[in-house]
N, C-alpha and C positions, 0 to 999 in steps of 0.2 A: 195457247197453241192454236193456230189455224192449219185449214185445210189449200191445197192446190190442187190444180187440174190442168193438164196439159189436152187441146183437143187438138189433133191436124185434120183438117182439110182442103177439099178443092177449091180453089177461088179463082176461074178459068182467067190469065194461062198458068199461075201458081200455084203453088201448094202453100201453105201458111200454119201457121200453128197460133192458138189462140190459149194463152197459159193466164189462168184463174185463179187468186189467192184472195182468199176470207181469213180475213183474223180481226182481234179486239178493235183495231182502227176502222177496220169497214172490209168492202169489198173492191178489189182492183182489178185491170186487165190490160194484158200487153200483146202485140199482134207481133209474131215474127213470119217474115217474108222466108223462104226456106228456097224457093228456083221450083227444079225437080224435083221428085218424091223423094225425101228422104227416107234411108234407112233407122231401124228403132238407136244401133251405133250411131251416126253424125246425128241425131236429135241430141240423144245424150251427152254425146263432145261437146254441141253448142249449146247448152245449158252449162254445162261445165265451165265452159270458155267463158260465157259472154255472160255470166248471173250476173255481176256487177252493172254490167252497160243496158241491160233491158230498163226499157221506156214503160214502166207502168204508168195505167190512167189514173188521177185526183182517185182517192178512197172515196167509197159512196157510204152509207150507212148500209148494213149487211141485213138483207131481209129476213124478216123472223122465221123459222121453222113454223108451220102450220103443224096444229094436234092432233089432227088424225088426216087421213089422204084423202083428198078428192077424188068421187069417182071420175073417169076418164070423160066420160060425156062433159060434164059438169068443164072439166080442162080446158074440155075443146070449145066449146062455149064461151068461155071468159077468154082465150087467144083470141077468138074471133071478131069479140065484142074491141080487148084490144088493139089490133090491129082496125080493125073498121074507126074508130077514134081519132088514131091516130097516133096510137104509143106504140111506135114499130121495135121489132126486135126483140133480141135477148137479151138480159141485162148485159150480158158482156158485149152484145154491138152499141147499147145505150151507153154504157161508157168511154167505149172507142170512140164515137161521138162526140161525149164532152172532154174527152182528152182532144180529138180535131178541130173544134171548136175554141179551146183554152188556146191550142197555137197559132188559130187562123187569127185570133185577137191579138198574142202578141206578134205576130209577124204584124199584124198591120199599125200597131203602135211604135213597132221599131221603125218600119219605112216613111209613117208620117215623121217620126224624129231626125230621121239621115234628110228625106225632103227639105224641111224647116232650115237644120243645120246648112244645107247647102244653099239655101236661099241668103240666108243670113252669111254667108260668105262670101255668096255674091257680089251683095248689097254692097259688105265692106269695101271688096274690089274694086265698086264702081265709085264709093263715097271718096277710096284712097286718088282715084284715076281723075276726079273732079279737083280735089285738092293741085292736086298737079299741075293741072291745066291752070291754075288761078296765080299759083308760085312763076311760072314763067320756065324757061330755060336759061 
């Protein structure tokens, strides 16, 4: 059994919700676009509505529980360190991420494929239109 988390906030001009599920497979995350603030009713309708169609991100492996808590210094020290690094985010915009990334790749592997295809249709057109010319009228 896993856990979920639904967070809304502001993402100027929208409001969005950022819904979080941990279980045996890993951790995931889905971004819904929501307009204006919704109310706690139409969140709930559209989870209702839309469970089936949300876009989770790839499963990550699910980080471990730490044995006892850090103190809060300590916290804030290690954010700092990684954000100064270079590891921005929370694990759920690091997901969103590789989930934008996973699309940017295939969107660009499908429009090299339509490109190609068209080129090679071209080609034929022009190989048929040579032929033609060579047959006569």
């Amino acid at each position: 059994m896993g856990t979920s988390k639904l967070t809304i906030l502001f993402e100027d001009p929208f409001w969005i919700g950022l819904y979080e599920r941990e279980d045996d497979t890993g951790y995931a995350v889905c971004r819904i676009v929501f307009g204006g603030e919704p109310r706690d009713q139409e969140v709930y309708a559209y989870l209702l509505e839309h469970w089936r169609t949300l876009r989770f991100s790839p499963p990550r492996p699910g980080a471990d529980r730490p044995d006892a808590p850090k103190s809060p210094k300590r916290r804030q020290r290690e954010a700092r360190r990684m954000t100064q690094a270079g590891g921005i985010g929370t694990k759920a915009q690091q997901a969103l991420k590789l989930q934008q990334e996973q699309g940017k790749q295939a969107r660009l592997t499908h429009t090299r494929q339509q490109r190609e295809a068209e080129a090679e249709r071209k080609f034929q057109l022009r190989q048929m239109r040579r032929k033609e010319k060579r047959r006569g009228h």
